[in-house]
DOMAR-937806 format. One record per residue (C-alpha): residue in one letter; z, x, y. Coordinates in steps of 0.25 Angstrom, whole numbers, padded with zeros to 4 digits, always signed. Each point is the difference from the previous one (the first is absolute). Example, Ala and Ser with C-alpha at 12.3 -4.5 7.8 and 13.67 -1.06 7.14 Angstrom:
REM residues 2
A+0031+0049-0018 S-0002+0006+0014 
REM end
This chain:
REM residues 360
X-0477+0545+0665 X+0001+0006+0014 X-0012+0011+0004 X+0006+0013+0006 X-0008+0011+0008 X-0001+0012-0002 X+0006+0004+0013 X+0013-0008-0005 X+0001+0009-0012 X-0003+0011+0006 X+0014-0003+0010 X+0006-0006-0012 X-0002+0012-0007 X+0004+0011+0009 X+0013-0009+0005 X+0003+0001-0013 X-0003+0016-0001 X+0007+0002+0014 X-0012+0004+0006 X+0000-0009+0012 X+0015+0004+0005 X+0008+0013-0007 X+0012-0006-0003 X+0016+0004-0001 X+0000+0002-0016 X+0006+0011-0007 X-0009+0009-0008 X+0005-0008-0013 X-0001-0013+0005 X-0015+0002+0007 X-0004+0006-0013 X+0004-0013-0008 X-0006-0009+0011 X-0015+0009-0002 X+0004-0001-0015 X-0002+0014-0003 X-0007+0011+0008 X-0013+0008-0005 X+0006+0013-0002 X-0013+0007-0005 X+0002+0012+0010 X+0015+0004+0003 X-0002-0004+0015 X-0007-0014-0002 X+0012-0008-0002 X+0006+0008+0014 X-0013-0004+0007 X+0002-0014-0004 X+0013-0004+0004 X-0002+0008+0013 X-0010-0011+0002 X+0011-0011-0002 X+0012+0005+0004 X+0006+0002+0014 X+0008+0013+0001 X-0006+0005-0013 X+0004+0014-0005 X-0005+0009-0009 X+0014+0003-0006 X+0001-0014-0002 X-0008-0001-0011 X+0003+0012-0005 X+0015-0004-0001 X-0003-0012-0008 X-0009+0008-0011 X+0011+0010-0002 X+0010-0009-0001 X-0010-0009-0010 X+0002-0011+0007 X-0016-0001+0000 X-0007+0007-0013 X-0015+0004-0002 X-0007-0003-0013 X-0014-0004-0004 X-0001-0016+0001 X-0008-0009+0007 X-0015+0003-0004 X+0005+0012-0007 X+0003+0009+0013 X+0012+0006+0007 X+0009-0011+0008 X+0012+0000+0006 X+0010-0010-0004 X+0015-0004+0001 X+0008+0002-0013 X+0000-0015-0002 X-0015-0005+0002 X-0003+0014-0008 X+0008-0009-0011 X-0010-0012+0002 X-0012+0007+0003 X+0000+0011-0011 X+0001-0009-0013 X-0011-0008+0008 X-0010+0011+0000 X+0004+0006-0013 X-0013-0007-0008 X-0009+0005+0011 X+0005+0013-0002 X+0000+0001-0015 X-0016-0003+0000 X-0001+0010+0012 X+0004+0010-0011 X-0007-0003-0009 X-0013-0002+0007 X+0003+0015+0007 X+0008+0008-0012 X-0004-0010-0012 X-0009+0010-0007 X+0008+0011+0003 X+0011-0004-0006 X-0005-0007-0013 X+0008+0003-0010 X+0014+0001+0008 X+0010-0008-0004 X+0003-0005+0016 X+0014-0006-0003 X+0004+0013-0005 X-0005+0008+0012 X+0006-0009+0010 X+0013+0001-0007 X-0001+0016-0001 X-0003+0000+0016 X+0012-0008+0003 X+0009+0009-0009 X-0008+0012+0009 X+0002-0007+0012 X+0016-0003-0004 X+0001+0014+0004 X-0005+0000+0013 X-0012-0003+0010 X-0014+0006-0006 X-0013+0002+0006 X-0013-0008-0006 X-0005+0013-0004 X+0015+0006-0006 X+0002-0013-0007 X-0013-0001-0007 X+0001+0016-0005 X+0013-0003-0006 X-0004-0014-0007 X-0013+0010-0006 X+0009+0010-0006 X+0003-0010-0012 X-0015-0005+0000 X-0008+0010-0003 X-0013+0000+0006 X+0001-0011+0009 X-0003-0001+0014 X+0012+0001+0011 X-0007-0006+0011 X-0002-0012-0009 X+0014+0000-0004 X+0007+0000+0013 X-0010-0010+0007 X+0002-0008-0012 X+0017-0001+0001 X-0002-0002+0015 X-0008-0014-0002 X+0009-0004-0013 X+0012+0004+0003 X+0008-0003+0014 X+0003+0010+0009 X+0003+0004+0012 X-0005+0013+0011 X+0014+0004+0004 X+0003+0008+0015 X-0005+0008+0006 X-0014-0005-0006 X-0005-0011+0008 X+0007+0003+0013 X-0006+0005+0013 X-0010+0011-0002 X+0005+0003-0013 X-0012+0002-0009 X-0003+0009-0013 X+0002-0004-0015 X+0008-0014-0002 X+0013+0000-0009 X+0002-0010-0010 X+0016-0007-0002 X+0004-0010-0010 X+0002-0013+0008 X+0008-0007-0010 X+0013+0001+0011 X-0012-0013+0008 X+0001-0009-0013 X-0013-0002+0004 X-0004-0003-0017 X+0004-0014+0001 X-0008-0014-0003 X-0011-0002+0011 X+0001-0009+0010 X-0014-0003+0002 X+0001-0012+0010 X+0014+0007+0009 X-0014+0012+0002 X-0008-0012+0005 X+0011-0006+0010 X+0001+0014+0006 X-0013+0003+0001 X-0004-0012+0007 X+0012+0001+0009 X-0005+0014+0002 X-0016-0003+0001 X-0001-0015-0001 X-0008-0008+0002 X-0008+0004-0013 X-0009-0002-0010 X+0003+0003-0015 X-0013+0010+0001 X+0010+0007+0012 X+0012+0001-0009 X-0009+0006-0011 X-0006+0010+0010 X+0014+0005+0006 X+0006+0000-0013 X-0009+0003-0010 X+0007-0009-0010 X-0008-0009-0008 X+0003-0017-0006 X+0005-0002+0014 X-0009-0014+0002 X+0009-0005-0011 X+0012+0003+0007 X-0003-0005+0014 X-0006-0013-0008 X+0016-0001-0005 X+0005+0003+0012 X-0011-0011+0008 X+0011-0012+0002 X+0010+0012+0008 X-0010+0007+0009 X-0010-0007+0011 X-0015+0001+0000 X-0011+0003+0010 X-0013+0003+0000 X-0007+0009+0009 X-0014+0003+0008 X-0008+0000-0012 X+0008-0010-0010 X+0008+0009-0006 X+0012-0006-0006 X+0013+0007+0007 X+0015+0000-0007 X+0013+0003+0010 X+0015-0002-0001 X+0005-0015+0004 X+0006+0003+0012 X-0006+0013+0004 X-0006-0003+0015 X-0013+0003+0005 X-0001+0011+0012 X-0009-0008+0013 X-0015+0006+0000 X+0005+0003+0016 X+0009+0011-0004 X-0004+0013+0007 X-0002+0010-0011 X+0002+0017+0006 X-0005+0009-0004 X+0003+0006-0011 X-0002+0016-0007 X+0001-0003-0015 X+0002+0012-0009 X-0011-0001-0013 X+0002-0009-0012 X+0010-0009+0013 X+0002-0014-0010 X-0007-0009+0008 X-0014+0004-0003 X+0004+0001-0015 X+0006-0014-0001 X-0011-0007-0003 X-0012-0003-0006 X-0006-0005+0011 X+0003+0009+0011 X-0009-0008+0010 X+0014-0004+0008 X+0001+0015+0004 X-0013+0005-0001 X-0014-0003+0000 X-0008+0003-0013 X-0009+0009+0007 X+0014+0009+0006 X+0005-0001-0015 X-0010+0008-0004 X+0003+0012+0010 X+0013+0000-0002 X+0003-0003-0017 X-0010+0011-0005 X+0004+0000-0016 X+0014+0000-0001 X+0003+0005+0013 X+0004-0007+0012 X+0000+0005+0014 X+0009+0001+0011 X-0002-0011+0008 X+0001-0006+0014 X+0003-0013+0003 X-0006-0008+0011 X+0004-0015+0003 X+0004+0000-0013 X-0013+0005-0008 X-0005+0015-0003 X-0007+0006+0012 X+0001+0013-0004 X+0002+0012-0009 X+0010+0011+0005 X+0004+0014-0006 X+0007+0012+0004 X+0000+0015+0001 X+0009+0010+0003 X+0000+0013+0006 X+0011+0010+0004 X+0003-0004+0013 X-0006-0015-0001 X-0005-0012-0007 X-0012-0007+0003 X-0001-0015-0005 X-0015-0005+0000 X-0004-0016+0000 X-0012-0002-0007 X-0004-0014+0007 X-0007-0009-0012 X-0003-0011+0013 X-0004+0000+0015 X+0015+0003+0006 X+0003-0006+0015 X+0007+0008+0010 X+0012-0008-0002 X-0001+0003-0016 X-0001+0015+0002 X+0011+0001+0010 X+0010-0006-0010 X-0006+0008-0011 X+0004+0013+0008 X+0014-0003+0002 X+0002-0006-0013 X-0004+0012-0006 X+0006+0010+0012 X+0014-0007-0007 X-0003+0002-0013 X-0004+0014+0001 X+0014+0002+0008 X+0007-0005-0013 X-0007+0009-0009 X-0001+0012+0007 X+0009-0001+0011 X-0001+0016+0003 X-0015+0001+0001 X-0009-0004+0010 X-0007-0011-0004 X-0015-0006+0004 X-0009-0012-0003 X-0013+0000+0000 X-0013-0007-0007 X+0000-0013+0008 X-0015-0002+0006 X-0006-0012+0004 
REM end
């Protein structure tokens, strides 16, 4: 079984990710390639494509969520993403079970006693009628249920049943209280499709482990399904032994492939791919930049993390701060600056920016 380095993942991977080169894709197709885009804040999914795509506009995106050619929801490990209509249709029956035991490991003991099939069927009549806030949705489902608890109720319908955050939520700096929408019109409630999610993941993250599908998707029984699958997928293993699954005639990115540098927002898929994150990180990084369920914004160096970055904004400017997590060369910190000098131009192109944080 052929051996691969870890530095031939790492360029696999980010080929993959369109992290070596942005590419000429269309905001829907780039999506479908990435296979969905952590949408956790309402600017991620900008911030990500920005980093892919040539020519890359904010009103892009926002064009394809109004439209719904891409829909948010709740999938993959139970957090917000950013998907086409169609892999929303793989992707959320896949998930569903991972999302039922969320609920009842978050909301079980709060609503004991709730006949759950008849709550989710009173939300989609609600939700018949109109988008509805988390919050206005479960206030109206506690009307009839006296006593009960309309957090728990509206948290509860949001992992049972799918739905979709329709526009303006989820564009450009649009925050503020989420709105709920029956995504029936998706046919997103059919049979899942368990090996078509693994095809795409590994042509989106491959090569892989079954622990790295686990990890990305939070879906469980998925060593049976890639046992079935073994005769159609090719095997590797990696540095440490690890037994590695990808698609048949997937191609392997050259461990010489110059990787830029790159400003990636938080939650940015590739260091949430995979179990082992060692292709794009050292264990000792890992632990500064995934702190509990967070995971920083990042910037990448050659390929791995080299450094933290935020931002903050004043009236007349905005300030973008590196918080190196290695020793940087003159070279790194020079490419640093002028990545982030661009990016700073496409999120606040009527404010002075400025960089700073880089020692060493």
């Amino acid at each position: 079984m052929t051996r691969l380095s870890t530095r031939t993942l790492n360029r696999t991977t980010f080929e993959r990710q369109l992290l070596l080169e942005r590419a000429d894709l269309s905001t829907v197709d780039a999506t479908e390639r990435l296979l969905g885009l952590n949408a956790q804040g309402p600017n991620l999914p900008y911030l990500a494509l920005w980093n892919r795509l040539r020519d890359f506009e904010i009103k892009d995106l926002t064009a394809a969520i109004e439209d719904g050619s891409l829909v948010r929801s709740t999938l993959m490990r139970a957090t917000q993403h950013l998907l086409s209509v169609a892999d929303f249709r793989l992707i959320r029956p896949a998930v569903a079970p991972l999302l039922v035991r969320v609920q009842r490991n978050a909301w079980g003991k709060s609503t004991v006693g709730i006949d759950l099939d008849a709550l989710v069927a009173d939300a989609r009549r609600l939700l018949a009628e109109g988008p509805l806030t988390r919050p206005q949705l479960g206030k109206r489902l506690a009307e009839s249920r006296p006593g009960a608890d309309p957090t728990a109720l509206g948290w509860t319908v949001q992992y049972l049943e799918p739905l979709v955050h329709p526009a303006p939520s989820g564009t450009w700096n649009v925050h503020g209280a989420t709105p709920f929408a029956s995504a029936e019109w998706t046919g997103a409630t059919g049979k899942t499709d368990l090996p078509e999610m693994i095809r795409r993941y590994l042509a989106a993250f491959g090569p892989a482990s079954v622990s790295d599908a686990r990890a990305w998707s939070g879906v469980g029984g998925l060593k049976e399904v890639f046992e079935e699958m073994r005769p159609e997928l090719r095997t590797y293993t990696d540095e440490n032994g690890r037994e590695l699954f990808d698609l048949p005639d997937a191609t392997l990115a050259s461990a010489d492939l110059p990787a830029p540098v790159r400003l990636v927002p938080d939650f940015d898929a590739p260091l949430l791919a995979f179990a082992d994150r060692t292709r794009v990180m050292t264990d000792e990084v890992r632990k500064a930049v995934c702190i509990g369920a967070s995971v920083a914004a990042t910037v990448l160096v050659d390929g791995t993390v080299a450094a933290k970055w935020s931002t903050k904004k004043t009236k007349d400017s905005v300030e973008l701060t590196v918080e190196p997590l290695r020793l940087l060369s003159k070279v790194e910190r020079a490419a640093i600056e002028a990545e982030a000098a661009r990016l700073l131009a496409f999120t606040e192109p009527g404010l002075k920016g400025v960089v700073s944080g880089m020692t060493g």
